[in-house]
PASEBA-1860 file (N, C-alpha, C; in nm, 3 decimals):
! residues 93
1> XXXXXXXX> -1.291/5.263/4.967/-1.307/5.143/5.045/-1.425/5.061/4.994 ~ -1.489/5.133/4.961/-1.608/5.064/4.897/-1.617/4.987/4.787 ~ -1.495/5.033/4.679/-1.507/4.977/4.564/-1.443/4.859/4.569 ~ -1.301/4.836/4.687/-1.241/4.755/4.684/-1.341/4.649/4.749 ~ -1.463/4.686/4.821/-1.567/4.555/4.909/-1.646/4.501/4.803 ~ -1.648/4.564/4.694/-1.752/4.574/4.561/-1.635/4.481/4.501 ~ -1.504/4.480/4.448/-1.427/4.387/4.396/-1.440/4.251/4.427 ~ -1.424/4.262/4.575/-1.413/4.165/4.674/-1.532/4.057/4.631
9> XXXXXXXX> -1.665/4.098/4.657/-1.802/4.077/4.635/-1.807/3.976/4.496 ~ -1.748/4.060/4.379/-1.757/4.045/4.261/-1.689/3.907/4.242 ~ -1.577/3.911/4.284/-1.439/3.826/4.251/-1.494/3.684/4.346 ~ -1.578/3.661/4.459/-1.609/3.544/4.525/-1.741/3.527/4.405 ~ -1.838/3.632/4.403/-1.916/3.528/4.304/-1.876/3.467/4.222 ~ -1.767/3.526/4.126/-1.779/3.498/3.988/-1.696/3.345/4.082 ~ -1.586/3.317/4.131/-1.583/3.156/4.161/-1.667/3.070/4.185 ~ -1.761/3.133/4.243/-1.868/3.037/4.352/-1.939/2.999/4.197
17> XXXXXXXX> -1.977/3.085/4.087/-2.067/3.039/3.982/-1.962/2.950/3.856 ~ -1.819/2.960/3.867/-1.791/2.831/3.804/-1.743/2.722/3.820 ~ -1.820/2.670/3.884/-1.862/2.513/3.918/-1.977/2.473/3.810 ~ -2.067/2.567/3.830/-2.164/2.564/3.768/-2.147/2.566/3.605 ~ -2.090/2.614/3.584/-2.071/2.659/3.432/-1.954/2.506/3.417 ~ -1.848/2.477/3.469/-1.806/2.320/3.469/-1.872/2.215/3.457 ~ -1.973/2.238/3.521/-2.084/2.123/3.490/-2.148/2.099/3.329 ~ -2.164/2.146/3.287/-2.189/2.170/3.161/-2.099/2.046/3.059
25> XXXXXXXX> -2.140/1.967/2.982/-2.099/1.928/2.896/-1.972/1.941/2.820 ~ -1.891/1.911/2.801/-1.745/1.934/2.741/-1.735/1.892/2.620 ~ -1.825/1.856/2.537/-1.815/1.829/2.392/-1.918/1.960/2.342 ~ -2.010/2.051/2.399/-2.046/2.136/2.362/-1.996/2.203/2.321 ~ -1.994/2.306/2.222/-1.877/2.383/2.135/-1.930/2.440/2.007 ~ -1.747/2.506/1.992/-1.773/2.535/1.781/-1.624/2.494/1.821 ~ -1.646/2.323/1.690/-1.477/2.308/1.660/-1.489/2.323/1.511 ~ -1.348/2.369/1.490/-1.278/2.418/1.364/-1.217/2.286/1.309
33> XXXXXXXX> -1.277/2.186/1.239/-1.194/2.060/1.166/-1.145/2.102/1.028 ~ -1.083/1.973/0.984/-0.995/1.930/0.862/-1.021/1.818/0.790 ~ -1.096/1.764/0.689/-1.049/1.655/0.625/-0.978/1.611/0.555 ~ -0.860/1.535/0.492/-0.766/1.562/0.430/-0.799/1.372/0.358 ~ -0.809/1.478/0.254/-0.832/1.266/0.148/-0.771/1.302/0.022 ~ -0.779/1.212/-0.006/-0.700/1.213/-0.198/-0.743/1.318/-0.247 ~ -0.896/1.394/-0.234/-0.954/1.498/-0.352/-0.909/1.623/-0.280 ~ -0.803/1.626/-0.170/-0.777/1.750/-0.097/-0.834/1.756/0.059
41> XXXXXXXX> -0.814/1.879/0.100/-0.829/1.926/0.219/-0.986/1.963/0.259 ~ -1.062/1.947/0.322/-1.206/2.011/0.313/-1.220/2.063/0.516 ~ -1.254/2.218/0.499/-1.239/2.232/0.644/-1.382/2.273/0.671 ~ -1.435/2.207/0.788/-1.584/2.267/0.823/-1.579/2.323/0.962 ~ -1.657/2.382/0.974/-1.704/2.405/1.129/-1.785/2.332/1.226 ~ -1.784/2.267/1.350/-1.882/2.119/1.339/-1.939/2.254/1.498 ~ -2.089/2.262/1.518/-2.164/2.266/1.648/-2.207/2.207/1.691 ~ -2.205/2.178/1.819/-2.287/2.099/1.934/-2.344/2.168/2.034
49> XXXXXXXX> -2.456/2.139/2.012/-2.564/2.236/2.088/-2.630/2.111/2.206 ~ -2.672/2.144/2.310/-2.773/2.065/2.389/-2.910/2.096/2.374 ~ -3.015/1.975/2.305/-3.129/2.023/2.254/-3.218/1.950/2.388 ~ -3.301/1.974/2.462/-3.484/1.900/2.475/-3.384/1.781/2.496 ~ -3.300/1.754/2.615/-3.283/1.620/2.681/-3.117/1.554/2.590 ~ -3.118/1.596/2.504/-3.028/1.548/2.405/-2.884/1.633/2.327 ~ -2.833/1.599/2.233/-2.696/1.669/2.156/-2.774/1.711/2.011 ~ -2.764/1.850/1.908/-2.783/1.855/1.806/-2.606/1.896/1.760
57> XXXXXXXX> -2.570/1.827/1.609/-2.482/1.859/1.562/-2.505/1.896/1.397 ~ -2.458/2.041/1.410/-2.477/2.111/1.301/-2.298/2.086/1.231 ~ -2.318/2.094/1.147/-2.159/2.119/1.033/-2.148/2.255/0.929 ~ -2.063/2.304/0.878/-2.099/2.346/0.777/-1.958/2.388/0.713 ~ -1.975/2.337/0.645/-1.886/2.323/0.526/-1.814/2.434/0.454 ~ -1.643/2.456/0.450/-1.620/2.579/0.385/-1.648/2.570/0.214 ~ -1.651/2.650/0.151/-1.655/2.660/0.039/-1.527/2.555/-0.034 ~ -1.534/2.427/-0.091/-1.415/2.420/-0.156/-1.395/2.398/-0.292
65> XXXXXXXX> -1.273/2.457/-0.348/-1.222/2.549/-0.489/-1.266/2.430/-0.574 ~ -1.359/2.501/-0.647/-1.400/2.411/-0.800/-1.490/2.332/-0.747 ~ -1.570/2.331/-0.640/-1.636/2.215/-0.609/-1.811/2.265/-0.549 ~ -1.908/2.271/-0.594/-2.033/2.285/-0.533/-2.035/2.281/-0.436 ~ -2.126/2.335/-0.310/-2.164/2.275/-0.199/-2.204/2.163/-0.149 ~ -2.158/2.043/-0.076/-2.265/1.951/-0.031/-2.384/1.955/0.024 ~ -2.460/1.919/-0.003/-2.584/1.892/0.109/-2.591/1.716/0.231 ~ -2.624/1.728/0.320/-2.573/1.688/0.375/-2.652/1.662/0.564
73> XXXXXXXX> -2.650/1.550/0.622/-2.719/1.550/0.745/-2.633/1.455/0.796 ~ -2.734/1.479/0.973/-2.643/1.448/1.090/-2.731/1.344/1.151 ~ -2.701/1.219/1.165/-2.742/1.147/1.259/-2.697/1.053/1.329 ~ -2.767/0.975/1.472/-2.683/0.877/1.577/-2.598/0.955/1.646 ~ -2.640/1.082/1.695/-2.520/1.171/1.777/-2.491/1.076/1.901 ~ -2.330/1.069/1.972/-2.352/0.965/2.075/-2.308/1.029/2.170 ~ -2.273/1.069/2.274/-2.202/1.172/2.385/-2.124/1.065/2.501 ~ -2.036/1.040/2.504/-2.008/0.980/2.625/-1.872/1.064/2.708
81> XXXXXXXX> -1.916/1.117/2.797/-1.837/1.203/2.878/-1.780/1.333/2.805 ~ -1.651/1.335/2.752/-1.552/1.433/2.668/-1.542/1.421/2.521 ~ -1.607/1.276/2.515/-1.610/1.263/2.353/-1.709/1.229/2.269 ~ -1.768/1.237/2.161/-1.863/1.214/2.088/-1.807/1.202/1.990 ~ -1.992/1.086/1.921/-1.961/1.099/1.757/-2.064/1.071/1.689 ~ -2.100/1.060/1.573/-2.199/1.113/1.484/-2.183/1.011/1.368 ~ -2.297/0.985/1.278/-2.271/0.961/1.139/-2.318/1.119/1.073 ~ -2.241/1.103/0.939/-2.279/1.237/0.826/-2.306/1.132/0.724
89> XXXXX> -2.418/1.187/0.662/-2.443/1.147/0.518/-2.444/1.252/0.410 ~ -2.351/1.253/0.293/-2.367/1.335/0.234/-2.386/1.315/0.121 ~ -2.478/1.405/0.002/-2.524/1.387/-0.089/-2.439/1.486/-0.218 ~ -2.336/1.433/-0.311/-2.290/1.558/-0.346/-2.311/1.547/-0.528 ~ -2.292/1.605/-0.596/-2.312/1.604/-0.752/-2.304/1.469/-0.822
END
C-alpha cells in the first residue's frame, strides 16, 4: 500500500514540475541540419544554449569528403518565440 502512495506522490509531482520545464525556451536544443548546394550536401549539428540573459549558438560541422574543415563564427543570434536566426561567417581555404 505504500508503494502504490509513493507512485501516487511521484506521478503528481512529476506533472506539477512540467509546466515548469514548458516554460523554457523552444528553440533551445541540438538540431541535426543539412545544406545542400552545388558543391554537395554539408550536415552540421547547430546548439542553442541560454547564456547570462541571452542565446549562444554553437555549430559544428561534419567532416566533408575531400574537403578541410571550416573555421567559422556565430553572430546577431535573434530569438523570437519558436524561431530563431543567426548570421555564420565562414572562413574556408
Amino acid at each position: 500500500m505504500k508503494i502504490v502512495r509513493f507512485a501516487g506522490v511521484a506521478l503528481v509531482a512529476s506533472l506539477v514540475a512540467m509546466p515548469a520545464l514548458a516554460q523554457d525556451s523552444p528553440v533551445v536544443g541540438v538540431w541535426n541540419t543539412q545544406a545542400v548546394t552545388d558543391f554537395g550536401t554539408f550536415a552540421s549539428t547547430v546548439t542553442v544554449i541560454e547564456d547570462e540573459g541571452g542565446y549562444l549558438v554553437t555549430i559544428e560541422d561534419a567532416p566533408a569528403e575531400g574537403m578541410p574543415p571550416m573555421e567559422g563564427s556565430v553572430s546577431d543570434v535573434v530569438v523570437e518565440g519558436a524561431s530563431f536566426s543567426f548570421k555564420r561567417n565562414l572562413a574556408g581555404p
